[in-house]
Structure formats: structure tokens, C-alpha cells
N, C-alpha and C positions, 0 to 999 in steps of 0.2 A: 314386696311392693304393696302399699297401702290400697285403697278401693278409691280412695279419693284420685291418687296416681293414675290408677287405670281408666276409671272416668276419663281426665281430661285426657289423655293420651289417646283413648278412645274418640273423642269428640275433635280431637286434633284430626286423627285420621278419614274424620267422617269430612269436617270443612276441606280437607286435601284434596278428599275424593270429588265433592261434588264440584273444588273448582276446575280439577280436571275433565270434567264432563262438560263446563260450561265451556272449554277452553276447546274440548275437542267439538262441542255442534257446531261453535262459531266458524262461518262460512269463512273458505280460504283468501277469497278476493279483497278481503277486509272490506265490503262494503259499510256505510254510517250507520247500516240500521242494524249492525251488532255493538254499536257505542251508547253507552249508560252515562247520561251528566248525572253528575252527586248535587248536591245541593249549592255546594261551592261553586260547579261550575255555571247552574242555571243564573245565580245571583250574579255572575260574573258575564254571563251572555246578556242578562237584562241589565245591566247598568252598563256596558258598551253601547245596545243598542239606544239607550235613553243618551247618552252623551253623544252619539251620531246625530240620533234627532233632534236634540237639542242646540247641536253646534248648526245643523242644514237650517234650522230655524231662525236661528240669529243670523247666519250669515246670508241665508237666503230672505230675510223678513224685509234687510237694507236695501239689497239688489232691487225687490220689487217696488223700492217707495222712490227710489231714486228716476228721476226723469234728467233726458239731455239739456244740458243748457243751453239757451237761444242765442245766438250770437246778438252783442247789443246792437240797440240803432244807432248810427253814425251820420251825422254830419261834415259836408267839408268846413276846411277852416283855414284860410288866408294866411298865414304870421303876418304881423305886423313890423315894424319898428317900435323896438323896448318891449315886445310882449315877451314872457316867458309860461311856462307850464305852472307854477304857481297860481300867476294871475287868473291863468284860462280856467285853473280847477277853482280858483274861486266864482265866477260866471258862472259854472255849470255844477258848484256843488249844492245837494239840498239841505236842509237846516239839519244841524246835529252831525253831516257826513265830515269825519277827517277829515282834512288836505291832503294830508301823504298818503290815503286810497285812495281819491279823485285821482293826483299826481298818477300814482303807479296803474291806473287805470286807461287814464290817456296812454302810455310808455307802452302798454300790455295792446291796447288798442295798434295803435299805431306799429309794433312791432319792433319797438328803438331799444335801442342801448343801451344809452346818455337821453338826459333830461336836456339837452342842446337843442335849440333854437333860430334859423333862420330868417330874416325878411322875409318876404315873398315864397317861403316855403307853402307847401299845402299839406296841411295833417285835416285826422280825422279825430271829432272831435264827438263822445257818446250821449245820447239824450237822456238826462236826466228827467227823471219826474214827470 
């Protein structure tokens, strides 16, 4: 057997030995304070915890800017003969608003179904502007 041979065979039995020793002080209860993060692991605990914080950031950032919405003010409103929800969202729409969100706004208002129409019905109609 060469010197180089016995070397490592030697240095083999040395690293054995002392993991045995580390293997045998480590407390039986496995408590965390006999655990060693490697480098892998630390990099791997700090970019979890940055992506925890970064997601409670963004989702918590929305949460806080968001306020309740006011329910609109409302007016009553009569129907007529010949009126329909058309007409009316033009009366109460301001410059540049769609029709069909006026429309769907009155329907959402008033709590309807159908765009339907009666004389002498009474709906409620929201204050623009």
C-alpha cells in the first residue's frame, strides 16, 4: 500500500470519526438548535421570506387604498307615457357618459331585470353631476 493510500484512508477515518462525535453530542430531542442551514438553505429561507413579503405587500397595499362605496343618490321618478330607460339615461347622463352605463346603472339602481317600463310606475332615478 502506497503512503498516498494510507493518507487518505487515514483522513477517511478521521472525517468518520469526528462525524460520529457530532452525531453522538447532538441532543436526543432533536431540538432546531442542533440544525446547520448550508448556504443553499439560507438563500432559500431569504427568498421565501422576501416573496411572503412581497406578495402581503401587494395584496395588502390594495386592501388599504380601497374605501366602501357610497350608495348613489336617488331620486323618484314617475314613468310616463312613451318614456323608456333610454330616454331617461339621456336626461341624467353627463357629457362624454355612455348610454348603455347610464341605462345599466338605472336597472342596477332600481334592482330590475328587464329594461321594461310602465306608465305610472315609480322608479328611482341617480343624481348625476
Amino acid at each position: 500500500m502506497s503512503e498516498r493510500v494510507a493518507r487518505r484512508r487515514l483522513a477517511a477515518q478521521e472525517r468518520a470519526a469526528a462525524r460520529a462525535r457530532r452525531v453522538a453530542s447532538a441532543s436526543v430531542d432533536g431540538s432546531l438548535t442542533d440544525l446547520e442551514l448550508t448556504r443553499r438553505g439560507r438563500w432559500v429561507l431569504w427568498s421565501a421570506a422576501l416573496a411572503v413579503a412581497t406578495g402581503m405587500a401587494v395584496m395588502g397595499g390594495g386592501a388599504l387604498a380601497s374605501t366602501p362605496e357610497l350608495p348613489p343618490e336617488v331620486v323618484p321618478h314617475t314613468v310616463t307615457e312613451g318614456e323608456n330607460l333610454w330616454g331617461l339615461a339621456e336626461t341624467i347622463a353627463l357629457p362624454g357618459d355612455d348610454l348603455r352605463d347610464v341605462v345599466e346603472l338605472i336597472i342596477e339602481v332600481n334592482g330590475r331585470a328587464s329594461a321594461s317600463l310602465w306608465a305610472g310606475e315609480q322608479i328611482l332615478l341617480p343624481v348625476r353631476g
